[in-house]
Chimera marker file (.cmm) of the C-alpha trace (Angstrom):
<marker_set name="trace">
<marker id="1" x="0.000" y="0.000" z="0.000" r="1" g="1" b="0" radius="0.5"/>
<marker id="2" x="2.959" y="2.355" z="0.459" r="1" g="1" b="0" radius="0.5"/>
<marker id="3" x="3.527" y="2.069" z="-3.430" r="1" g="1" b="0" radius="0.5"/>
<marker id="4" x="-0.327" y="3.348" z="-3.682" r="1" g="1" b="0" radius="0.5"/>
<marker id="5" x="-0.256" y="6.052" z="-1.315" r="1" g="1" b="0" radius="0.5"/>
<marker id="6" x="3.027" y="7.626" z="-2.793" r="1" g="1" b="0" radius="0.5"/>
<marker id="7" x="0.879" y="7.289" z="-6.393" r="1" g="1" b="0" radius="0.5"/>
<marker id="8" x="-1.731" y="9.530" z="-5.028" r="1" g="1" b="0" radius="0.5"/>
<marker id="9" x="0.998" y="12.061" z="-3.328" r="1" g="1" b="0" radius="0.5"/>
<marker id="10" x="2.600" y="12.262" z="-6.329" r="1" g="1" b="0" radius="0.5"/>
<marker id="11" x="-0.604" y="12.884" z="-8.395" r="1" g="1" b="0" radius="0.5"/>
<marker id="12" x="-1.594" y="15.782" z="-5.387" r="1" g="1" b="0" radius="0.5"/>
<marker id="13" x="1.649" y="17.143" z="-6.255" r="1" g="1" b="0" radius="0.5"/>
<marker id="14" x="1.140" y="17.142" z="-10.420" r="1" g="1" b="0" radius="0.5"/>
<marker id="15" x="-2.464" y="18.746" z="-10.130" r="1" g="1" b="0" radius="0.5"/>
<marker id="16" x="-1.177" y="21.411" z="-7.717" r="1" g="1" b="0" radius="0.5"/>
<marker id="17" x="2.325" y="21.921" z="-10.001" r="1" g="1" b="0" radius="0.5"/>
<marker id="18" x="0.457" y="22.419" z="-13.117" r="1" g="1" b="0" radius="0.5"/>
<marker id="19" x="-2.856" y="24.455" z="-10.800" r="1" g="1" b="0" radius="0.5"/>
<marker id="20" x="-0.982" y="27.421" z="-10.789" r="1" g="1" b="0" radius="0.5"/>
<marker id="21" x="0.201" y="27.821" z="-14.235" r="1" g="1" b="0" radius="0.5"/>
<marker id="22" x="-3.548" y="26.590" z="-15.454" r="1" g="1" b="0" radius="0.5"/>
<marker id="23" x="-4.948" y="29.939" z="-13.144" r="1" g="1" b="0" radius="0.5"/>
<marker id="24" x="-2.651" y="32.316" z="-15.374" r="1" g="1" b="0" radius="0.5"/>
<marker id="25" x="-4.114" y="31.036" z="-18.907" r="1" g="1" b="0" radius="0.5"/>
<marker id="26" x="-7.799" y="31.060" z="-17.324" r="1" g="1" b="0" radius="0.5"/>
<marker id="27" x="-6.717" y="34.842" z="-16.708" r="1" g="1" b="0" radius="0.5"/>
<marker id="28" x="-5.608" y="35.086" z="-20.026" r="1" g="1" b="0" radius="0.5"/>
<marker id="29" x="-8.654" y="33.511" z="-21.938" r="1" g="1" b="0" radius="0.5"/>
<marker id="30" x="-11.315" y="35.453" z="-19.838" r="1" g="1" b="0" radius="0.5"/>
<marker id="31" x="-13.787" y="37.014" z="-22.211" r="1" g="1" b="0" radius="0.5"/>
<marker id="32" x="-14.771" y="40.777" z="-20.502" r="1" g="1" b="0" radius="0.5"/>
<marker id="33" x="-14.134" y="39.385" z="-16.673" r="1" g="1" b="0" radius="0.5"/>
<marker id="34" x="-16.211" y="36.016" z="-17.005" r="1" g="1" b="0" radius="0.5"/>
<marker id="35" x="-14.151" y="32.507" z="-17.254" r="1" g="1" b="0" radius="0.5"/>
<marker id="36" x="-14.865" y="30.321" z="-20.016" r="1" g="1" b="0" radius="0.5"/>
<marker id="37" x="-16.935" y="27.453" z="-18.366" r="1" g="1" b="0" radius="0.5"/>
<marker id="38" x="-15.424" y="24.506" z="-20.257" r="1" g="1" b="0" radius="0.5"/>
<marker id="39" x="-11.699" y="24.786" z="-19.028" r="1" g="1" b="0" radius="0.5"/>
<marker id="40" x="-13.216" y="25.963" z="-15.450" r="1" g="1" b="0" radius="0.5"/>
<marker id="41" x="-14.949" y="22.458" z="-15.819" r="1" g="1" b="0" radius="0.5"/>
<marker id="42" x="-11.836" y="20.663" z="-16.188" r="1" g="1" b="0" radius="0.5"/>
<marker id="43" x="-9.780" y="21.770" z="-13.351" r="1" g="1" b="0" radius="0.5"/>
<marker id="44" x="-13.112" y="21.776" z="-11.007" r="1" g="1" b="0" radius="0.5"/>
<marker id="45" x="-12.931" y="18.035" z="-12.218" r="1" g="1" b="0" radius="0.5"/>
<marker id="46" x="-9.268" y="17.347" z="-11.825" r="1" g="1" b="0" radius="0.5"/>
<marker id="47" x="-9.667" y="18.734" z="-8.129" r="1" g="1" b="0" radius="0.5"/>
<marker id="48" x="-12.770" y="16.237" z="-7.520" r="1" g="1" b="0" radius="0.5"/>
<marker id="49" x="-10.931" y="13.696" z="-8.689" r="1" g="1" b="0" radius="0.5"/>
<marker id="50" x="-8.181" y="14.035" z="-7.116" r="1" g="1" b="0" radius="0.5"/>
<marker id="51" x="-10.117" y="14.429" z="-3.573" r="1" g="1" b="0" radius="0.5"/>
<marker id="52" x="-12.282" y="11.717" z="-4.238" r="1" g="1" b="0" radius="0.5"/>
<marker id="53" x="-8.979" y="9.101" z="-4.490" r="1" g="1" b="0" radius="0.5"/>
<marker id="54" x="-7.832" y="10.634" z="-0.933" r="1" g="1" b="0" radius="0.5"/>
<marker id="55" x="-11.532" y="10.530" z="0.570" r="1" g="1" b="0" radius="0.5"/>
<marker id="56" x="-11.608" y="6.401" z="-0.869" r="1" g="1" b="0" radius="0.5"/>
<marker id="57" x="-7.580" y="6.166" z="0.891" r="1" g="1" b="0" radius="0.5"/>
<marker id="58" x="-8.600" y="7.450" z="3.971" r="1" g="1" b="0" radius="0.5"/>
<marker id="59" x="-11.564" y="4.661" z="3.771" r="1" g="1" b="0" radius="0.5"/>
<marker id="60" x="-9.488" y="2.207" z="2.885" r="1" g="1" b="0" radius="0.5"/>
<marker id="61" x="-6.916" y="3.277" z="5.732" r="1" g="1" b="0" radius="0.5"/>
<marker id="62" x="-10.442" y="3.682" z="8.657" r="1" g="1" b="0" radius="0.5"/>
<marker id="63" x="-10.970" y="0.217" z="7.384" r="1" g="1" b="0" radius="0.5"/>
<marker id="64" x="-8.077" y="-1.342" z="8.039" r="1" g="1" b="0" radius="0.5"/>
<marker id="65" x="-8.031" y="0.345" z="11.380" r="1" g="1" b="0" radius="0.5"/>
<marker id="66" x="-11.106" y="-0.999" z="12.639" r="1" g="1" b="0" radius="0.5"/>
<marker id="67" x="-10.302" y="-4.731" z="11.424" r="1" g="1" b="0" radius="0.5"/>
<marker id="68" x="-7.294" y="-4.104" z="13.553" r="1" g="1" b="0" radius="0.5"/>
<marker id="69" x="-9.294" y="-2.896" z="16.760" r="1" g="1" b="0" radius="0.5"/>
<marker id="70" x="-11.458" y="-5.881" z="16.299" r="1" g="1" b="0" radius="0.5"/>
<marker id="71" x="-8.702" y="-8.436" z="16.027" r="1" g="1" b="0" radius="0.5"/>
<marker id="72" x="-7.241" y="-7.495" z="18.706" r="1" g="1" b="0" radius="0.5"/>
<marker id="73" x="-10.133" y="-7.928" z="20.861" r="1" g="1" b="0" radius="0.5"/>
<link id1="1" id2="2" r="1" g="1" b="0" radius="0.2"/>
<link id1="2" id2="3" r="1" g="1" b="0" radius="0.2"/>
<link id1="3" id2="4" r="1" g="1" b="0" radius="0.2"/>
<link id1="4" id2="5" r="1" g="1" b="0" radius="0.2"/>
<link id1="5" id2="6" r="1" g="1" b="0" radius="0.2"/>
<link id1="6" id2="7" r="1" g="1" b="0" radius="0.2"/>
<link id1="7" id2="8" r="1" g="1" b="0" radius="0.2"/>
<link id1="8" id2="9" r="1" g="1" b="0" radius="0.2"/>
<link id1="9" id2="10" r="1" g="1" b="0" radius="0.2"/>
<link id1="10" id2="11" r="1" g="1" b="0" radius="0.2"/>
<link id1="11" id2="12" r="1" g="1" b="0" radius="0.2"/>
<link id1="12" id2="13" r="1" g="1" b="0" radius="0.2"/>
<link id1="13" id2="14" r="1" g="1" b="0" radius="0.2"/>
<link id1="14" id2="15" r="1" g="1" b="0" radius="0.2"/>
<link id1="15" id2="16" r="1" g="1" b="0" radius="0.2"/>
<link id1="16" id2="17" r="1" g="1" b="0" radius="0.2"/>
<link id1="17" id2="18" r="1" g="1" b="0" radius="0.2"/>
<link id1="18" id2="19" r="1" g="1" b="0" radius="0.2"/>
<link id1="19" id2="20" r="1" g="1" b="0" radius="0.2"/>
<link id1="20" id2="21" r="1" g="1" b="0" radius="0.2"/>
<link id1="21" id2="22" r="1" g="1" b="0" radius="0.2"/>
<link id1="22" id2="23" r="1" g="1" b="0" radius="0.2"/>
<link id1="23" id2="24" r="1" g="1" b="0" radius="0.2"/>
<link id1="24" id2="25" r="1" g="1" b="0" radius="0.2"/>
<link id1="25" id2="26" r="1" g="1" b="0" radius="0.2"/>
<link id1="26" id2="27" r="1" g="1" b="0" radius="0.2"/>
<link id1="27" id2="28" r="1" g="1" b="0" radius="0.2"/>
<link id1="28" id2="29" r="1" g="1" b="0" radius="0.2"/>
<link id1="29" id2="30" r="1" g="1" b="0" radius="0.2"/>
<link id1="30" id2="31" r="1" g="1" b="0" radius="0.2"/>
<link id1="31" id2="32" r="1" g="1" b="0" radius="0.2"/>
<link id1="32" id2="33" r="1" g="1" b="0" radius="0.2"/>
<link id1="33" id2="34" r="1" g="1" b="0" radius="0.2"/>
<link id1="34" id2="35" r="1" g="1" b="0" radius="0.2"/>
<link id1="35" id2="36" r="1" g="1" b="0" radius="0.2"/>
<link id1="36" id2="37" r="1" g="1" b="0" radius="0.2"/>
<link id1="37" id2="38" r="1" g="1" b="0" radius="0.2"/>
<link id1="38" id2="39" r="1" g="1" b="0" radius="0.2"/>
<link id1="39" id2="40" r="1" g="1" b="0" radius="0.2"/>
<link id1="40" id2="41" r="1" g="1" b="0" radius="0.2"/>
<link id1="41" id2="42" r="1" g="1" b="0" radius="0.2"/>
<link id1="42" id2="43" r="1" g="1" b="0" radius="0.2"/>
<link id1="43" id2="44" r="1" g="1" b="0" radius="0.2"/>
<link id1="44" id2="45" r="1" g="1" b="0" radius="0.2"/>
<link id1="45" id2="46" r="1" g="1" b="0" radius="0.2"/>
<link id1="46" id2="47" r="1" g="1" b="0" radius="0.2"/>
<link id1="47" id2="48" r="1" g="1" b="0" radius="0.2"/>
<link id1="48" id2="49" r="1" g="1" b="0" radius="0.2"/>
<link id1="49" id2="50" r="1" g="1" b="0" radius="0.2"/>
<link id1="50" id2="51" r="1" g="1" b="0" radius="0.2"/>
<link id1="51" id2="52" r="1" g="1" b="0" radius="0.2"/>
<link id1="52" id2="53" r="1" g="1" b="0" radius="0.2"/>
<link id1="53" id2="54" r="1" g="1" b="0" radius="0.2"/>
<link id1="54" id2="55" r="1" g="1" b="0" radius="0.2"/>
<link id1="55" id2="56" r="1" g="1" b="0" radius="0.2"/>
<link id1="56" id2="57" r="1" g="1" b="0" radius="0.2"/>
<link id1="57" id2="58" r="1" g="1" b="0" radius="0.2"/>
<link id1="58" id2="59" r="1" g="1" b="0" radius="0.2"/>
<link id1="59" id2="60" r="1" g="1" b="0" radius="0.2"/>
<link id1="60" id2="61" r="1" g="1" b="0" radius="0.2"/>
<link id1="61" id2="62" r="1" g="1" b="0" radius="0.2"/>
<link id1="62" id2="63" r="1" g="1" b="0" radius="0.2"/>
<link id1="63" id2="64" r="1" g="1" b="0" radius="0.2"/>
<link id1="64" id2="65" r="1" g="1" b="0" radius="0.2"/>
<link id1="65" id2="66" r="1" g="1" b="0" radius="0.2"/>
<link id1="66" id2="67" r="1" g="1" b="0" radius="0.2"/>
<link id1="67" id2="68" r="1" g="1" b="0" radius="0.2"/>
<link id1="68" id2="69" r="1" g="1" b="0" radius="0.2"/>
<link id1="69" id2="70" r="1" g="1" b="0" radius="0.2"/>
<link id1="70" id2="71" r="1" g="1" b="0" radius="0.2"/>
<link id1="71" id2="72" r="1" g="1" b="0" radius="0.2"/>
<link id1="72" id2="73" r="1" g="1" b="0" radius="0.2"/>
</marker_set>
C-alpha cells in the first residue's frame, strides 16, 4: 500500500504543479471578466478527482483500522 499512497501524493503534487500555471491562462482567456466554463470544468474536475482518491484512501486506511481494533479484541 505504500507504493499506492506515494501514487496519489505524487498525483496531489502534479495537479497542484500544473494548478498554478492553469490559473494564469484562465486569466488570459477570460472574455470581458467572465471565465470560459469549459476549461473551469476541467480543473473543477481534476480537483474532484483528485479528492475523491484521498476521501476512498482514507476509507481504505479507517478500514483497516477498525479490522485491527477488532482483532485485537
Amino acid at each position: 500500500m505504500i507504493a499506492r499512497d506515494r501514487e496519489l501524493l505524487c498525483r496531489a503534487a502534479e495537479v497542484m504543479h500544473s494548478f498554478g500555471p492553469v490559473v494564469v491562462e484562465l486569466m488570459q482567456r477570460q472574455d470581458g471578466g467572465e471565465l470560459p466554463a469549459a476549461p473551469v470544468r476541467e480543473v473543477g474536475n481534476a480537483f474532484v478527482a483528485l479528492a475523491h482518491d484521498f476521501l476512498d484512501r482514507a476509507d481504505e486506511l479507517d478500514a483497516r483500522t477498525i479490522e485491527a481494533d477488532t482483532d485485537a479484541r
